[in-house]
C-alpha positions as CSV (number, residue, x, y, z in Angstrom):
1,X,0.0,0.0,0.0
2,X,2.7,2.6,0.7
3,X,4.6,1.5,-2.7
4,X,1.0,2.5,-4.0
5,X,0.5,5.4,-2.1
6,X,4.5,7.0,-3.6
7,X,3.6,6.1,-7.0
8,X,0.4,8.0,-7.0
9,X,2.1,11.3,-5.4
10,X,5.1,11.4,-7.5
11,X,3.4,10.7,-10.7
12,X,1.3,14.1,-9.9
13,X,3.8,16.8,-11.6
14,X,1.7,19.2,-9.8
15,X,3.3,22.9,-8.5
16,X,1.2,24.1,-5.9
17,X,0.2,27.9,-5.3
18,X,-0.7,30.7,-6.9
19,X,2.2,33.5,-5.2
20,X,3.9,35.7,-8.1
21,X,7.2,32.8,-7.8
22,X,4.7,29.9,-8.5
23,X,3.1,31.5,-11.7
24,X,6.4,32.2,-12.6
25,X,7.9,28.9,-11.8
26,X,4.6,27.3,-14.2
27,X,5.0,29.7,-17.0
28,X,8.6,29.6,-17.2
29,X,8.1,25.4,-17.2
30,X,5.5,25.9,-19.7
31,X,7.9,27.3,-22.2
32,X,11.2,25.5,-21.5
33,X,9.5,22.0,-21.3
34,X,8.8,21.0,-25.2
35,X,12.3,22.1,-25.6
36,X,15.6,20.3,-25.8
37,X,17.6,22.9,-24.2
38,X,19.6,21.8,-21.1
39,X,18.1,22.9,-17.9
40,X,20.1,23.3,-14.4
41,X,17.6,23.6,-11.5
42,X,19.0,25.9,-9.0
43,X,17.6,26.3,-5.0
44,X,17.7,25.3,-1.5
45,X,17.6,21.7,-0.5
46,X,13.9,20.6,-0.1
47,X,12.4,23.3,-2.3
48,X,11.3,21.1,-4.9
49,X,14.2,21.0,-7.2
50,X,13.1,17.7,-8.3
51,X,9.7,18.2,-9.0
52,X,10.6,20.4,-11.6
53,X,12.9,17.7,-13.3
54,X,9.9,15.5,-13.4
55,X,7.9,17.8,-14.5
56,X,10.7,19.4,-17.7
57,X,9.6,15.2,-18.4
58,X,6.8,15.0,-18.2
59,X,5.5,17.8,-20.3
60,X,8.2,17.6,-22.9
61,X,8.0,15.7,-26.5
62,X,10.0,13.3,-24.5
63,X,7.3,11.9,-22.1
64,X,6.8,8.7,-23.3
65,X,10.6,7.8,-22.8
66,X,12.5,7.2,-19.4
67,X,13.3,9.4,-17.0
68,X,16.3,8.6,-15.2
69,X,17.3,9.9,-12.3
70,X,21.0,9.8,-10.5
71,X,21.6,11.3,-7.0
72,X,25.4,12.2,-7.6
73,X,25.9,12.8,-3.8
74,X,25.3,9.4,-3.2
75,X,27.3,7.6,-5.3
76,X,30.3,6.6,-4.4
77,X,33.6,8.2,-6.3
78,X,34.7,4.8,-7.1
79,X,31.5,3.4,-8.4
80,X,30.3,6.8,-10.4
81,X,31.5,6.3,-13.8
82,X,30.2,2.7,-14.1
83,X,27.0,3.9,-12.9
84,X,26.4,6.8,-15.8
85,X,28.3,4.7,-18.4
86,X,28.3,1.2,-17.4
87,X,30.5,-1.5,-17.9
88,X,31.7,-4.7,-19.4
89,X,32.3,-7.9,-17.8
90,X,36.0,-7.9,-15.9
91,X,36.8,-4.1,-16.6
92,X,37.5,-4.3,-12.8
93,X,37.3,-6.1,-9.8
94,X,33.5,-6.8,-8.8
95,X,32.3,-6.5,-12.9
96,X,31.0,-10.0,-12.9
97,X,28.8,-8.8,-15.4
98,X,28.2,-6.2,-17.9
99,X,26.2,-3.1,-16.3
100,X,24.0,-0.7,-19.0
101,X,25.0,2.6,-17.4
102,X,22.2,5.6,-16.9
103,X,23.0,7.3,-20.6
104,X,22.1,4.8,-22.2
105,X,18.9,3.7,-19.7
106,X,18.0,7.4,-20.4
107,X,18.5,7.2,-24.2
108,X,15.6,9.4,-26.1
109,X,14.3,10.7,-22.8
110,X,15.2,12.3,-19.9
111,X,18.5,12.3,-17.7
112,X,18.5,14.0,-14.2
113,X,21.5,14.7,-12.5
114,X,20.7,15.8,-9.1
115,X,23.2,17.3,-6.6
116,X,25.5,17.7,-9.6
117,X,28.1,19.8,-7.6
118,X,29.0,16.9,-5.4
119,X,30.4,15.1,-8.9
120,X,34.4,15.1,-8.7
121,X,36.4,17.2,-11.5
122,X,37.0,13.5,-13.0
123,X,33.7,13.0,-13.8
124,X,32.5,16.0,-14.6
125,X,35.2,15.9,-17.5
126,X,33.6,13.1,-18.9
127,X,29.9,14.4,-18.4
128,X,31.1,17.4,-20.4
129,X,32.1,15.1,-23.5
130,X,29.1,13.3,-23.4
131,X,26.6,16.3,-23.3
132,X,29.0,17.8,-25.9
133,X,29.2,14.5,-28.3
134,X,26.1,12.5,-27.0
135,X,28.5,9.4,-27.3
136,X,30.4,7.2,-24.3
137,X,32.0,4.2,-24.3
138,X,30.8,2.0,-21.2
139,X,34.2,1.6,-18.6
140,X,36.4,-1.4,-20.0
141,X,34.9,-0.9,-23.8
142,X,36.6,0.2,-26.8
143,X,33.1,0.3,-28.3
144,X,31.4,3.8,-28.5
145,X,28.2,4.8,-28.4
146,X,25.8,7.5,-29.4
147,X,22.6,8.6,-27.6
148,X,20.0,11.0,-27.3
149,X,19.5,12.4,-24.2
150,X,18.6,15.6,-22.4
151,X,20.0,16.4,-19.4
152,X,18.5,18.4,-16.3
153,X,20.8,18.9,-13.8
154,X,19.9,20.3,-9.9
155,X,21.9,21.8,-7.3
156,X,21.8,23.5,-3.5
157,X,25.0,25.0,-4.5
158,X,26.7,28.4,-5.7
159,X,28.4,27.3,-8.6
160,X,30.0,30.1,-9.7
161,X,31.7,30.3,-6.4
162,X,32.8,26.1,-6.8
163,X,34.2,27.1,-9.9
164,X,36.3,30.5,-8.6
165,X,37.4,27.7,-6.1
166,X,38.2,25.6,-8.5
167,X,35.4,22.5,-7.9
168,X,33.2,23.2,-10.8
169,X,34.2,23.3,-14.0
170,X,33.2,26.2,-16.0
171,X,32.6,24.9,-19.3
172,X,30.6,22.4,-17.8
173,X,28.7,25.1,-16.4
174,X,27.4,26.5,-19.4
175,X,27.0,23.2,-21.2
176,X,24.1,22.8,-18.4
177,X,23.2,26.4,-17.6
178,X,21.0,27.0,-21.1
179,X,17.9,27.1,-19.4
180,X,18.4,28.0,-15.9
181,X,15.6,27.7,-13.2
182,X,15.3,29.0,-9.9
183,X,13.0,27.2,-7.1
184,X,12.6,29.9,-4.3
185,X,12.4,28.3,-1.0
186,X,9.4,28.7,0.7
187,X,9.8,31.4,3.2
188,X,9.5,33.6,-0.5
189,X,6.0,33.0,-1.0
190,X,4.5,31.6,2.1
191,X,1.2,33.0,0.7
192,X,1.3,29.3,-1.0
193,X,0.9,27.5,2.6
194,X,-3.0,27.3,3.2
195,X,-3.3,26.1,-0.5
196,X,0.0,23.3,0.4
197,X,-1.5,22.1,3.7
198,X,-5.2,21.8,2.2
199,X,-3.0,19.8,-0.6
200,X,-1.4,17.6,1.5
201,X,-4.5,17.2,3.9
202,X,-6.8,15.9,0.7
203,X,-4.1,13.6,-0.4
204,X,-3.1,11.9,2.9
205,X,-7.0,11.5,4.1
206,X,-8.0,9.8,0.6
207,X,-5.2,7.6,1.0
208,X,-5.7,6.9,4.6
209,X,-9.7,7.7,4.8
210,X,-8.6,9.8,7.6
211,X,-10.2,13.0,8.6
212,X,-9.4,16.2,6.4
213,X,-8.9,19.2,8.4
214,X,-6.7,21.2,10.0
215,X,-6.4,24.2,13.0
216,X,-6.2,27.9,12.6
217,X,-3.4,27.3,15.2
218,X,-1.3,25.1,13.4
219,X,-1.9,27.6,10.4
220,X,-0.8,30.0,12.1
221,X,2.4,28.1,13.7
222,X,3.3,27.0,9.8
223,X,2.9,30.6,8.5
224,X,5.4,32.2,11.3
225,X,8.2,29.3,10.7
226,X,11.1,30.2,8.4
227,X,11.6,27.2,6.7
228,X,15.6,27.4,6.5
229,X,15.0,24.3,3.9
């Protein structure tokens, strides 16, 4: 039931509100989407950043391909390159057999890269050829090959600070920054809350046949927060 439950919330695409950002944030989507432009997702952690990917998908000419989705701060250094490009049987120790890397799972859809500042300066090298050349070979294969993918790529972080610092590299930068969208964090247009929480209240009660309802006092106690993220 909860496997259920997920699939039915993240399938809905859905930005909620109706504050100046949220129009904004819809109409701006609205134009980028049927696009093949590049898009890199800028904002705080927890504002949504993903949502928009999904959404770029899902209203794009691309919808009825994958959408694949790698979190780059949780992969491993070590592991990384294998799992965007794959690999063949034996091209190092633990390749008992060959992997199909997320290029090539994402091939005439969509590829998200979220948390793409985390990625090492290794890496982000060979991202950079394959956005420029949409070809790879998988690790351990002489064998190249050529896909079609878009790439959306999120982050919590300045990157035009990384790169004065030397973390980010700056032709990469632009490779991903065509389209650039920013998800304002929520303490920007906490006019949105009532609209969220009656959101949030529908979707949990029809799941859980639970009472729909909530206090002016917890209202009240959401709209003074901050929400830092």
């Amino acid at each position: 039931r909860n496997r259920e439950w997920r699939s039915k919330v993240e399938g809905d695409c859905r930005i909620i509100g109706n504050s100046v950002p949220m129009k904004a944030l819809r109409q701006q989507l609205g134009l980028a989407a049927p696009t093949n432009g590049r898009v890199l997702v800028f904002g705080e952690s927890g504002t949504g950043k993903e949502l928009v990917a999904h959404a770029l998908h899902r209203f794009s000419l691309r919808r009825d391909n994958p959408f694949v989705e790698v979190n780059c701060a949780a992969i491993p250094e070590e592991l990384i390159e294998s799992e965007l490009f794959g690999h063949v049987k034996g091209s190092f120790t633990g390749a008992v057999e060959d992997k199909v890397g997320k290029f090539e799972q994402a091939d005439a859809g969509t590829l998200f890269l979220d948390e793409i500042g985390d990625m090492s300066l290794r890496t982000q090298s060979k991202v950079l050829r394959v956005i420029e050349q949409q070809r790879f070979s998988p690790l351990g294969s002489k064998k190249e090959m050529a896909v079609d993918v878009r790439v959306v790529a999120a982050t919590n972080k300045n990157l035009e600070e990384d790169i004065q610092k030397g973390n980010f590299r700056e032709d990469l930068f632009f490779r991903l920054n065509v389209i650039p969208f920013y998800v304002p964090p929520l303490r920007e247009h906490a006019e949105d809350i009532p609209e969220l929480l009656n959101f949030f209240l529908e979707t949990f009660a029809a799941y859980g046949r639970r009472a729909k309802h909530f206090s002016e006092r917890a209202l009240e106690v959401l709209l003074q927060y901050r929400w830092p993220g």
